[in-house]
Backbone as XML, in Angstrom:
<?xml version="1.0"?>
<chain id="A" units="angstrom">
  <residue number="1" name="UNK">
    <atom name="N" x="6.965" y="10.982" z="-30.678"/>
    <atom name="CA" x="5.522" y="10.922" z="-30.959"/>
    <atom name="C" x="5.082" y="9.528" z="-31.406"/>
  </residue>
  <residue number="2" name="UNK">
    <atom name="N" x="5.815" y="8.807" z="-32.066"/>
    <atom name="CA" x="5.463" y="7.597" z="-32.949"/>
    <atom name="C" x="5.530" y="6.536" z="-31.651"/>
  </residue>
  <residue number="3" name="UNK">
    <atom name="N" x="6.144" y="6.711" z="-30.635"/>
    <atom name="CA" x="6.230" y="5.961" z="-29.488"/>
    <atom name="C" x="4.710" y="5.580" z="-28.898"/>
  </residue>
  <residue number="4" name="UNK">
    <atom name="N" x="3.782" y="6.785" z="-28.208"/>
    <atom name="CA" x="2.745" y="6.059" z="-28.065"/>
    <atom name="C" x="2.071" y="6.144" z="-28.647"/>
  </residue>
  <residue number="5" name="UNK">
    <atom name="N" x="1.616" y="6.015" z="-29.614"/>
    <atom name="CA" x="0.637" y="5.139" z="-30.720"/>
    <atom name="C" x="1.107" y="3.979" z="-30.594"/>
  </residue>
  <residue number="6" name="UNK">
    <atom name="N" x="2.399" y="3.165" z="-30.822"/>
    <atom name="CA" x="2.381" y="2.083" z="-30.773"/>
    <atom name="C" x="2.228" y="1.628" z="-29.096"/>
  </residue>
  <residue number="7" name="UNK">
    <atom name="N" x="2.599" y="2.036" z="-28.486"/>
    <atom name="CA" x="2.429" y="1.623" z="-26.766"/>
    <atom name="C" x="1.222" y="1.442" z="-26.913"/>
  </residue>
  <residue number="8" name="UNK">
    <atom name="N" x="0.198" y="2.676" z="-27.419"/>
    <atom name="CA" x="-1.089" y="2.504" z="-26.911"/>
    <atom name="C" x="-2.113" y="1.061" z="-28.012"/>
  </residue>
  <residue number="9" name="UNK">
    <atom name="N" x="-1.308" y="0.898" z="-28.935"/>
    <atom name="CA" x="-1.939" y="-0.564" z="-29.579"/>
    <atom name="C" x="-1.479" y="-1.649" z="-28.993"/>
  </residue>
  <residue number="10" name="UNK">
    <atom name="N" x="-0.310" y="-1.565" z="-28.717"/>
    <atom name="CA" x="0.303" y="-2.358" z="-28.050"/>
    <atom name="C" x="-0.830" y="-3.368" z="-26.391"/>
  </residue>
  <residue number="11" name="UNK">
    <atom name="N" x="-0.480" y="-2.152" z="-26.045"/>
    <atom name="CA" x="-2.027" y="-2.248" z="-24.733"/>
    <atom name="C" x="-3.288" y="-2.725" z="-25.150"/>
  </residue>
  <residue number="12" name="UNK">
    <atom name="N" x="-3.534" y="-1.880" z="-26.486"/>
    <atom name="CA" x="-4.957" y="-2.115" z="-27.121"/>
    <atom name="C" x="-5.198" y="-3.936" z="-27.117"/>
  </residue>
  <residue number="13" name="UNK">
    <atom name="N" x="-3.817" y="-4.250" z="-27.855"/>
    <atom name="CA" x="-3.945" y="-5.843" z="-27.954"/>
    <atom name="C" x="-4.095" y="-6.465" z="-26.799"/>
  </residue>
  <residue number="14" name="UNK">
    <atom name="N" x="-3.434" y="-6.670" z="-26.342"/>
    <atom name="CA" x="-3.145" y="-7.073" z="-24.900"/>
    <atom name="C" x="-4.394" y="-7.242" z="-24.207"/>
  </residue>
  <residue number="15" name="UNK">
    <atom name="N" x="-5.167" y="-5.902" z="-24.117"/>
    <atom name="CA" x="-6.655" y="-6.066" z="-23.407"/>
    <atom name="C" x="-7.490" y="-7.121" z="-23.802"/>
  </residue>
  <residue number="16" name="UNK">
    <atom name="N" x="-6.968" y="-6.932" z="-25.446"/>
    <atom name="CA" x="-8.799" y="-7.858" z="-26.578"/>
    <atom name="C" x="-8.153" y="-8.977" z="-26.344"/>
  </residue>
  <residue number="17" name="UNK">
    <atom name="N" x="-6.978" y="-10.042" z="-26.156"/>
    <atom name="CA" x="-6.432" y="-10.706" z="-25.845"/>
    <atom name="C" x="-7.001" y="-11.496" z="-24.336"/>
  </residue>
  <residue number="18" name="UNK">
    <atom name="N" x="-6.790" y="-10.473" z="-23.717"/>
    <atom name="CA" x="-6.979" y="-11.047" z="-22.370"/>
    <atom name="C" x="-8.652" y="-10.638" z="-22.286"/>
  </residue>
  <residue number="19" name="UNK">
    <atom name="N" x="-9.125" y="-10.392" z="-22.917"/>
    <atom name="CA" x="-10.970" y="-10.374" z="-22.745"/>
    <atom name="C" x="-11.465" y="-11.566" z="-23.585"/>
  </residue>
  <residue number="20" name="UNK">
    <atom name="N" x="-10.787" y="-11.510" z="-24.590"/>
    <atom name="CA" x="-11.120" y="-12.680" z="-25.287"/>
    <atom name="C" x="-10.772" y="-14.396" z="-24.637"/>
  </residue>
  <residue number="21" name="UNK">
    <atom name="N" x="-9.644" y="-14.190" z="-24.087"/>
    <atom name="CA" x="-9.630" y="-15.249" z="-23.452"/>
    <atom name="C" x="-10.385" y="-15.649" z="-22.071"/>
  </residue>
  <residue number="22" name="UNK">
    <atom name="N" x="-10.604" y="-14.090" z="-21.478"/>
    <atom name="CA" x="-11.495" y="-14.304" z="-20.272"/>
    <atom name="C" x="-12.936" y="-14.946" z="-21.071"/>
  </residue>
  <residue number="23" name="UNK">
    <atom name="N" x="-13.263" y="-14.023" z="-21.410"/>
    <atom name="CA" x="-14.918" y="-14.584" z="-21.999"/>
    <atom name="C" x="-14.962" y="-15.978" z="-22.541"/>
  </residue>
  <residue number="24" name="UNK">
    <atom name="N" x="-14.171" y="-16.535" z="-22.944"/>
    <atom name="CA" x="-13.921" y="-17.974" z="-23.306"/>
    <atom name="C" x="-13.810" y="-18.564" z="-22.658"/>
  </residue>
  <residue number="25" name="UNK">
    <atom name="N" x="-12.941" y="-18.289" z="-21.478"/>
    <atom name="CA" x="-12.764" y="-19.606" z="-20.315"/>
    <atom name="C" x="-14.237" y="-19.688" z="-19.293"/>
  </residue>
  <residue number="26" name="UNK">
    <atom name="N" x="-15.008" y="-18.272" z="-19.202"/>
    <atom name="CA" x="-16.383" y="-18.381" z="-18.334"/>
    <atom name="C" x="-17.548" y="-19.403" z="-19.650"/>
  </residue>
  <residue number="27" name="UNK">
    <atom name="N" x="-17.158" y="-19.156" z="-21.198"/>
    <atom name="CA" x="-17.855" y="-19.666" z="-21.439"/>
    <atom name="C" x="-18.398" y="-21.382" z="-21.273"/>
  </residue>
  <residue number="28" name="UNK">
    <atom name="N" x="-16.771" y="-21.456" z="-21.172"/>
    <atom name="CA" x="-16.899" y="-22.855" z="-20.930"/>
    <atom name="C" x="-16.641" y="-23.558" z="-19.391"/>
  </residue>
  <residue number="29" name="UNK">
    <atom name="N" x="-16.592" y="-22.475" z="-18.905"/>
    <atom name="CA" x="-16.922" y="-22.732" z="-17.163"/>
    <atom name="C" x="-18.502" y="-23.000" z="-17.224"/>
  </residue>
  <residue number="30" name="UNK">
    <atom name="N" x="-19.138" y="-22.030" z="-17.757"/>
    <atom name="CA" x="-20.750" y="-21.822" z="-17.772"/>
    <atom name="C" x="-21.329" y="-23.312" z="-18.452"/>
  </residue>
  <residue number="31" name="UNK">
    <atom name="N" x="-20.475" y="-23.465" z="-19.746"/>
    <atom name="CA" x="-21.133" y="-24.879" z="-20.195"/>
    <atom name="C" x="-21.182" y="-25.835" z="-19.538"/>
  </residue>
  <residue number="32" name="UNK">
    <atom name="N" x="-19.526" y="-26.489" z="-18.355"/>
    <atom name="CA" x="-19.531" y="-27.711" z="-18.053"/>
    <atom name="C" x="-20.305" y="-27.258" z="-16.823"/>
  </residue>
  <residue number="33" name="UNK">
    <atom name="N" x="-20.716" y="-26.054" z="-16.125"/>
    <atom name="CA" x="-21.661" y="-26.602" z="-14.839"/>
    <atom name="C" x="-22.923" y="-26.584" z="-15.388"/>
  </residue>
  <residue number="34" name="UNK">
    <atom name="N" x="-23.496" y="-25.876" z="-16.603"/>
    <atom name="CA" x="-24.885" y="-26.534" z="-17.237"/>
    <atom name="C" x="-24.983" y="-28.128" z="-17.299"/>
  </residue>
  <residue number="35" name="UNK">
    <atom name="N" x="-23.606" y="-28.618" z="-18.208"/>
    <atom name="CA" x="-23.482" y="-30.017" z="-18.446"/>
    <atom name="C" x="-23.647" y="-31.146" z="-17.311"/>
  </residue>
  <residue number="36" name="UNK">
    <atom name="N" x="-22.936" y="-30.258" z="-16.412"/>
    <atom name="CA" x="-22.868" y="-30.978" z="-14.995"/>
    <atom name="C" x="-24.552" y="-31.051" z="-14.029"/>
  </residue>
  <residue number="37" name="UNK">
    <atom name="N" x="-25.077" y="-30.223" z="-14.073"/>
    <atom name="CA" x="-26.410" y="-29.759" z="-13.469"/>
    <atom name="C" x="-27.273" y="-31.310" z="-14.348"/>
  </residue>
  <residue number="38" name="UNK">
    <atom name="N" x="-27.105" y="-31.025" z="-15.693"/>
    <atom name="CA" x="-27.836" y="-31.741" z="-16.498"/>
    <atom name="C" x="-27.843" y="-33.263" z="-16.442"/>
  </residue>
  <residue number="39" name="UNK">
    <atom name="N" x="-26.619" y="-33.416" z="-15.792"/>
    <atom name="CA" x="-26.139" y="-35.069" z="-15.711"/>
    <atom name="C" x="-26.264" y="-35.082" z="-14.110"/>
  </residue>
  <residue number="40" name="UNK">
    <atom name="N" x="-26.659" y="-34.288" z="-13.156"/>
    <atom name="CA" x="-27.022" y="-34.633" z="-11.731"/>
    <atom name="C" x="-28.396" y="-35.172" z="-12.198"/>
  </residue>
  <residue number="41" name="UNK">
    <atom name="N" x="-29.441" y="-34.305" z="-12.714"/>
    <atom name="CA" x="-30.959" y="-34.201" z="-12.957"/>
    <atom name="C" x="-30.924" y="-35.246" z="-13.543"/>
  </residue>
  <residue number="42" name="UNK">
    <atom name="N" x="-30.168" y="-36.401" z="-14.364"/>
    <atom name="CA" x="-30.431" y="-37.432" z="-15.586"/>
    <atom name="C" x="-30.417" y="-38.530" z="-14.343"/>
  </residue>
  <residue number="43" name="UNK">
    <atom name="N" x="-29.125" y="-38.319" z="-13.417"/>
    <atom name="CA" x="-28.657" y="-39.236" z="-12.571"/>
    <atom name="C" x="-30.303" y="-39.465" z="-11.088"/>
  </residue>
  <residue number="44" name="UNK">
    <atom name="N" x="-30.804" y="-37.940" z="-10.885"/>
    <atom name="CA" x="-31.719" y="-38.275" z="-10.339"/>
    <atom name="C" x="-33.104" y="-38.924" z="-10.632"/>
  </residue>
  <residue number="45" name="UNK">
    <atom name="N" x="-33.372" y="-38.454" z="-12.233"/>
    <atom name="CA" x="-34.701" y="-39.303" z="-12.692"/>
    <atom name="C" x="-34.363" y="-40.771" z="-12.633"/>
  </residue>
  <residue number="46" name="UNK">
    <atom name="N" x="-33.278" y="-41.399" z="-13.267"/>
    <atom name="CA" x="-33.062" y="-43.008" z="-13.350"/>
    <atom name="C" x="-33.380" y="-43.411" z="-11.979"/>
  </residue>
  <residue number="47" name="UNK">
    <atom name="N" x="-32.363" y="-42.775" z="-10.669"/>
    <atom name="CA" x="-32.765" y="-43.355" z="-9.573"/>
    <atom name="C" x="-34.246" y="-43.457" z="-9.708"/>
  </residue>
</chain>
């Protein structure tokens, strides 16, 4: 019995782990093509 309870935290981690790191890496996917967008638009007003 004591087996899955821990399997199933076990998993539990694992998920918030790998969501947490997903949502982090889009966040900062999302930032550098804002950043990037922002420095095309800077690059087109100077022209």
């Amino acid at each position: 019995m004591k087996v899955i309870p821990k399997f199933l935290l076990f998993s539990a981690e694992k998920t918030a782990s790998f969501l947490i790191q997903f949502t982090f890496f889009h966040i900062i996917k999302a930032k550098s093509v804002i950043f990037l967008f922002f420095f095309i638009n800077i690059a087109k007003t100077k022209k």
